[in-house]
N, C-alpha and C positions, 0 to 999 in steps of 0.2 A: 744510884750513883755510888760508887764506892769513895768510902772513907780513908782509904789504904793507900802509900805511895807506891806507883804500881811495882811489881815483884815478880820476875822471871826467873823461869829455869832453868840452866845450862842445855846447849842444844844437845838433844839424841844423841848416844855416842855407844852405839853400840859393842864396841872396840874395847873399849873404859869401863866399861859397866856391865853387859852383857845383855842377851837377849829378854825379851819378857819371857817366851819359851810360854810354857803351857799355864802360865799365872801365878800367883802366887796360892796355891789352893790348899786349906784348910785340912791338914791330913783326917782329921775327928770325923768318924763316917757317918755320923748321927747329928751333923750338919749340912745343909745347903751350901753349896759354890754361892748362892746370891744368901745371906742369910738376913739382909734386914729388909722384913718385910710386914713394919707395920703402913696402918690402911689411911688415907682420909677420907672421914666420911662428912655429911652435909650437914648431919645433927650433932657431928663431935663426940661420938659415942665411943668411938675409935680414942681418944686425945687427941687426935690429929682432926680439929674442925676445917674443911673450907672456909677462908680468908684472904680476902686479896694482900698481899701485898707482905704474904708470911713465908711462901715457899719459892724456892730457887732450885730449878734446873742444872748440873753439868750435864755437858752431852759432849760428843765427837761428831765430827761431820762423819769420817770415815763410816761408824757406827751403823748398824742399816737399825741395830733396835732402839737408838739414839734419835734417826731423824723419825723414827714412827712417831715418837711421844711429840718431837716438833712439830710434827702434819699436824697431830691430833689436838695440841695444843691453840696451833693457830685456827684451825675448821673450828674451833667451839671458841674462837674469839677471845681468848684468855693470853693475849699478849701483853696487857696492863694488870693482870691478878696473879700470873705466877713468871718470874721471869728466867730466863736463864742466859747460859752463856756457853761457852766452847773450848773444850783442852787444843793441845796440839793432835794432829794424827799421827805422828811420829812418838814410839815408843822404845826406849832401852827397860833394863831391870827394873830398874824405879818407877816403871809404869806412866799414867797419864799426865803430863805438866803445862802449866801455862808457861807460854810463850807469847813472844809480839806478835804473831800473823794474825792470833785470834785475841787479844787484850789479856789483860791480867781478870785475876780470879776478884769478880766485883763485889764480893759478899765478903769476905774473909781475907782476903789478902796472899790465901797459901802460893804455893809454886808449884806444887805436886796435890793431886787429886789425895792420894794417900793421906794425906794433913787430915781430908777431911772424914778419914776413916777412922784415923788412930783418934781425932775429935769426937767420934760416936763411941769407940770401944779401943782405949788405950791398951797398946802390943799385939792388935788386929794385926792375924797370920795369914787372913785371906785373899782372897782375887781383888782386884781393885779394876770394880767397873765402871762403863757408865750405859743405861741413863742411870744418874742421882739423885736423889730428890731432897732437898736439905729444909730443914726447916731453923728458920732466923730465931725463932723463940726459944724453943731449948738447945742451938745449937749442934744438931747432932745429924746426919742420915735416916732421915726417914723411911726409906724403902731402897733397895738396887733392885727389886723383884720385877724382870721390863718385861714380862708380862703381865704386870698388875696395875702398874705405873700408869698406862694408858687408859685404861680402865673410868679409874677412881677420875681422871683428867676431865674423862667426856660422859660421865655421867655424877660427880658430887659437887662441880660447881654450876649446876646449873641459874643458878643463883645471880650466879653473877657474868657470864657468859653474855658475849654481845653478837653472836652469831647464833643462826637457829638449826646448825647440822645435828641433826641427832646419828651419831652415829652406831650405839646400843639398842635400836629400837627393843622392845621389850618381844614385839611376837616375832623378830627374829631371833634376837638372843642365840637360842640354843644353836639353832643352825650358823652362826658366824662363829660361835666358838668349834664348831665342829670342824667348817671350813678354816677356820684360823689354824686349828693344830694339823689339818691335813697340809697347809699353804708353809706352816713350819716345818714337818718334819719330812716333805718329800721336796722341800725347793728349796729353804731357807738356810737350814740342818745338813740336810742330804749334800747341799752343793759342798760344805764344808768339810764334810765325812767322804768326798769324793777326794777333795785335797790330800786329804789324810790315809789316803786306802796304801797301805805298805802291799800287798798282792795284785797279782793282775787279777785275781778272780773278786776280791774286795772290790777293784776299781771298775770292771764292769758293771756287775751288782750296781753299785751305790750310781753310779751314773747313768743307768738304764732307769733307775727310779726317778730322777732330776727329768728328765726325758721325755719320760711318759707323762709326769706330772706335768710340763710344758702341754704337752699335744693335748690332753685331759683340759687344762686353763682356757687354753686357745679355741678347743672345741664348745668349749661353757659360754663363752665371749662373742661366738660369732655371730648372733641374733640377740644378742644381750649389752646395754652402753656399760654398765657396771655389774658385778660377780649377784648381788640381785636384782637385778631388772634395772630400773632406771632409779634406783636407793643406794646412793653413797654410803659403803659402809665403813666401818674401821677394818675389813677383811680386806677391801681395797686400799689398802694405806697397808698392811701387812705383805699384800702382794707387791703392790708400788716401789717399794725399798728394796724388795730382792732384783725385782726384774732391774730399774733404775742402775744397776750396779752389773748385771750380768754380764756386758760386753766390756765394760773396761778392767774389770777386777774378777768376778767369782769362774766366769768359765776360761779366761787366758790362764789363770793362778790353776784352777785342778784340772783343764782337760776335761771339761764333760762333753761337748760333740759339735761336730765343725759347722751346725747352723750356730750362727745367729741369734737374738731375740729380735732381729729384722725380717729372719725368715721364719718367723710366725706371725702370719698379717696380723693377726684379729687379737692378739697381745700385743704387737706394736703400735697398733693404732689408738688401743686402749691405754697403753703406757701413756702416751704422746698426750692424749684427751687428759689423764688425769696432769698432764706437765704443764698444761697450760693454766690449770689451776692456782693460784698465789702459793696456797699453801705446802704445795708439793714444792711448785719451780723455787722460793724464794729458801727452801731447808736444802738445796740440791745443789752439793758443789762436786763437780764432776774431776777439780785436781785431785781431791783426797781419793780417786777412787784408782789412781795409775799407781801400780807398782813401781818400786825403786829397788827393793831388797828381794828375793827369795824368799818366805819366810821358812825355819826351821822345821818347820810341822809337818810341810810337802814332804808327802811317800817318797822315795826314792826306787824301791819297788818295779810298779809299773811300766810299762809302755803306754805314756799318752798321746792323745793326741794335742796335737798343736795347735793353739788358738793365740792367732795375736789380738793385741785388745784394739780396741777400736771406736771411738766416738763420733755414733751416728748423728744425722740431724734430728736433735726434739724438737725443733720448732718448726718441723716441713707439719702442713695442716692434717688432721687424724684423720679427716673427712669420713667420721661417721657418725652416723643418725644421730 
């Protein structure tokens, strides 16, 4: 419960302020875009021990690597051991802020996510992301690293964990990380980089990869209820967020190719199965995912093709096996 009288941020004003644009990124080349990336572990060997009731979440709904940690968070039952809460999805220069839609900042009281950066590393020049991971004890950012974030989530609390998803099994391991950087860098990535293609030869390229990675997903899935066999992994929860997002946002926004993720049965139907899930349906707000703006990134380049967004029904039944 926060201690704080609540405190809001002037609304988005892109006009007044200007865009976020490409972030605020750290020009020093011999830094990470995410650079705080310490660990917590179980035995606290890290400093960062597993503890209920020490770390806090910001996330964006908007986010797709925001609601990962959320799925993940809630499948391992850690809704009472780490909590979080949610910026606005509307962004000027000043980057992420609380507003009324989602409450005020319950830990701290800031208005701007930034507070809680220049709080870890005062005159912080960099990107200001989320997910975040804050820790209440030393006050500071523990990690923005949202590939690692989820990680540490689903396997160092197990401790305290009131769900029994194991979603790292150990004899897969290798193989979900394998599949996880294939599911980022040709669906997740790729779709992003298709936005961004200033060429029609770029924008082919990078959209014939989103594409194929589709028909490749779809062809894995069609005798299979999950990415391995009937074992929920975090690989599904990685794929869940891109697809989750493809028809209202990532493929109207770049233009990547006039199906669907309706017209892929055996990915729709899999979407849907994983929707019916609490912890997929209940992180999944489908307003954050409609554009308002252009954003400044989109190529201008190209000829795309034209996709209007569209929100199908997730609740028509997956009807499979």
């Amino acid at each position: 419960m926060t201690t704080h009288a609540p405190a809001f941020a002037s609304p988005a004003d892109v006009d007044a302020f200007g865009p976020y644009g490409p972030g605020r990124l750290d020009r020093r080349t011999d830094r990470p875009v995410y650079p705080f990336q310490d660990r917590i572990t179980a035995d606290g060997s890290s400093g960062y021990p597993a503890e209920p009731g020490r770390y806090h979440l910001y996330l964006a709904h908007v986010c797709p690597w925001a609601q990962r940690v959320a799925i993940i968070r809630d499948l391992a039952g850690l809704q009472d051991v780490v909590s979080l809460s949610y910026v606005d999805d509307a962004r000027d220069s000043r980057g992420w802020a609380f507003r009324e839609n989602w409450g005020p900042d319950p830990v701290n009281g800031f208005t701007f996510l930034a507070e809680a950066y220049e709080a870890t590393e005062p005159g912080y020049p960099g990107h200001i992301s989320v997910p975040a991971l804050w820790d209440r004890h030393t006050g500071r950012v523990v990690s923005n690293d949202f590939p690692v974030i989820p990680f540490d989530l689903a396997t160092q609390f197990a401790a305290f964990a009131t769900a029994g998803a194991d979603l790292y099994p150990e004899d897969l391991r290798a193989a979900i990380q394998a599949l996880d950087e294939e599911i980022a860098r040709d669906v997740s990535a790729a779709g992003h980089q298709v936005a961004r293609a200033a060429t029609q030869e770029e924008y082919e390229e990078r959209r014939a990869r989103v594409t194929e990675a589709l028909d490749r997903l779809d062809a894995r899935l069609a005798g299979s209820r999950h990415l391995f066999g009937d074992r929920l992994t975090e690989s599904d929860v990685q794929l869940f967020v891109a697809l989750v997002r493809y028809d209202l946002l990532t493929n109207p926004l770049a233009g990547i190719g006039e199906e669907r993720l309706t017209d892929y049965p055996h990915l729709w139907a899999y979407a849907r199965d994983l929707y019916r899930i609490p912890a997929f349906r209940e992180t999944t707000d489908f307003a954050a995912f409609r554009l308002t703006t252009r954003p400044a990134y989109v190529g201008d380049g190209p000829a795309r093709v034209t996709v209007e967004p569209r929100l199908a029904d997730w609740d028509e039944p997956p009807a499979r096996g």
